[in-house]
Residue, then its C-alpha position, 0 to 999 in steps of 0.5 A: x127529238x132527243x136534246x140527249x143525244x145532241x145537247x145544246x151548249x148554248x141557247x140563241x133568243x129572238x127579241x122581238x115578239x119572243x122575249x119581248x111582247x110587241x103589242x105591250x106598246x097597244x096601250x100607249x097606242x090606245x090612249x092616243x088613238x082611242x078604240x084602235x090601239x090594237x088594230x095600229x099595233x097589230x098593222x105596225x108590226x106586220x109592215x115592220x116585219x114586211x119591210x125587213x124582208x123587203x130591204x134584204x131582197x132589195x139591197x141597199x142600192x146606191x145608199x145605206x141599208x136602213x136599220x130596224x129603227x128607220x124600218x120601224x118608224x116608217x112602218x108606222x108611219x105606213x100604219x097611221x096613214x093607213x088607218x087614218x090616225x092622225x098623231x102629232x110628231x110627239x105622239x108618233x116619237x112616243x110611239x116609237x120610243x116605247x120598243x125601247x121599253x116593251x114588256x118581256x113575257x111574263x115567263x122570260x125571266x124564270x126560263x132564261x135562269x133555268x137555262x143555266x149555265x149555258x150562254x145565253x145570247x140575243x140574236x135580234x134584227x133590232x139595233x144595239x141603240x134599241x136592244x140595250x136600253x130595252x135589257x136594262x129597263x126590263x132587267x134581262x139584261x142580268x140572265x143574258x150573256x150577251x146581244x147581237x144584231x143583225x146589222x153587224x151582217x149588214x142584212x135582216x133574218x132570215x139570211x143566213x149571213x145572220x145565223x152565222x154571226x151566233x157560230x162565230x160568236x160563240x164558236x159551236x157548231x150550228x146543232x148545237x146552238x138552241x134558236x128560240x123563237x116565236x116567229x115561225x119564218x124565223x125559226x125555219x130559217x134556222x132550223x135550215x141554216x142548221x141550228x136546233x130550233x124551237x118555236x115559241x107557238x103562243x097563238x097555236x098556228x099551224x107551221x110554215x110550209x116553206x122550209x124545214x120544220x122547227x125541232x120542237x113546237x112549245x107554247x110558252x118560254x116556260x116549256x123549254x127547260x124541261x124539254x131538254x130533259x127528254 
């Protein structure tokens, strides 16, 4: 694709999995459940995910929509049980307490300063309780402009009331806002709502059949820059 044509005015980031790395908490999980840390962070995050999708189809019913944080705490209670660790109500707080100090992939800082000067915002499924103080103790909080959270559309990505809240925060239309991603699905519920998406494809999968493809496949966030000069 050429980015010439069509410039982007401003750039949208996933959080969790793209600017963050999710399994920075398998070292904690490693020290409580020796020689399954990695199999616990690996099932948490795919029942994480799974029960997003879930709820959105659902719907809230005749209660509240439960936010990423409640989502997340009950996905690894899923994954404990499942794996038959058995951790104390402290363990498991410090488990959860560490999405708020996940480690930002070692490229996220340099590629988010090299994007300069357009806007540079977070659209996460995660709430603004948990994707606050993870900017401030990263320190990306000083190449960001701004955060939003799905729970401002009352629904988890890849919905497109969830896109929308990024055109009408920064008032663009949709091609010309960069999505960035590492999750395929997301990327493609992008690129269908109408955004120019890139997928961040760190782990050289093959892409998703389900809907429009990503416009460009990068394997790192240190790629991006330089792609916009073709």
């Amino acid at each position: 694709m050429n980015f010439k044509s069509t410039p982007i005015a401003a750039f949208v980031f996933d959080a969790y999995g793209t600017l963050f790395d999710v399994h920075s908490v398998s070292e904690l999980a490693e020290t409580l459940a020796r020689g399954r840390g990695s199999a616990l962070s690996q099932l948490w995050r795919a029942k994480q995910l799974e029960y997003t999708w879930l709820t959105s189809i659902m719907g809230p019913g005749a209660g509240q929509r439960d936010d990423f944080a409640v989502l997340t705490a009950r996905a690894l209670d899923y994954a404990l049980e499942s794996l038959a660790i058995d951790l104390g109500a402290t363990e498991r707080e410090k488990l959860c307490a560490a999405y708020l100090a996940l480690s930002p992939f070692a490229d996220v800082a340099s590629a988010l300063t090299a994007l300069a000067p357009r806007p540079r915002w977070i659209l996460s499924n995660g709430t603004l309780p948990m994707l606050e103080p993870l900017l401030r103790n990263s320190g990306l909080n000083r190449h960001l402009d701004g955060v939003l959270s799905v729970d401002a559309a009352g629904i988890f990505k890849p919905s497109p009331r969830v896109y929308q809240l990024a055109v009408d925060r920064l008032q663009l239309p949709a091609a010309r806002i960069g999505f960035v991603s590492s999750n395929c699905w997301d990327a493609i519920g992008a690129k269908a709502f109408g955004f120019t998406t890139f997928w961040i494809n760190r782990l050289h999968a093959p892409v998703d059949r389900h809907g429009p493809a990503p416009d460009a496949v990068i394997a790192t966030l240190a790629e991006l820059p330089s792609l916009l000069l073709r």
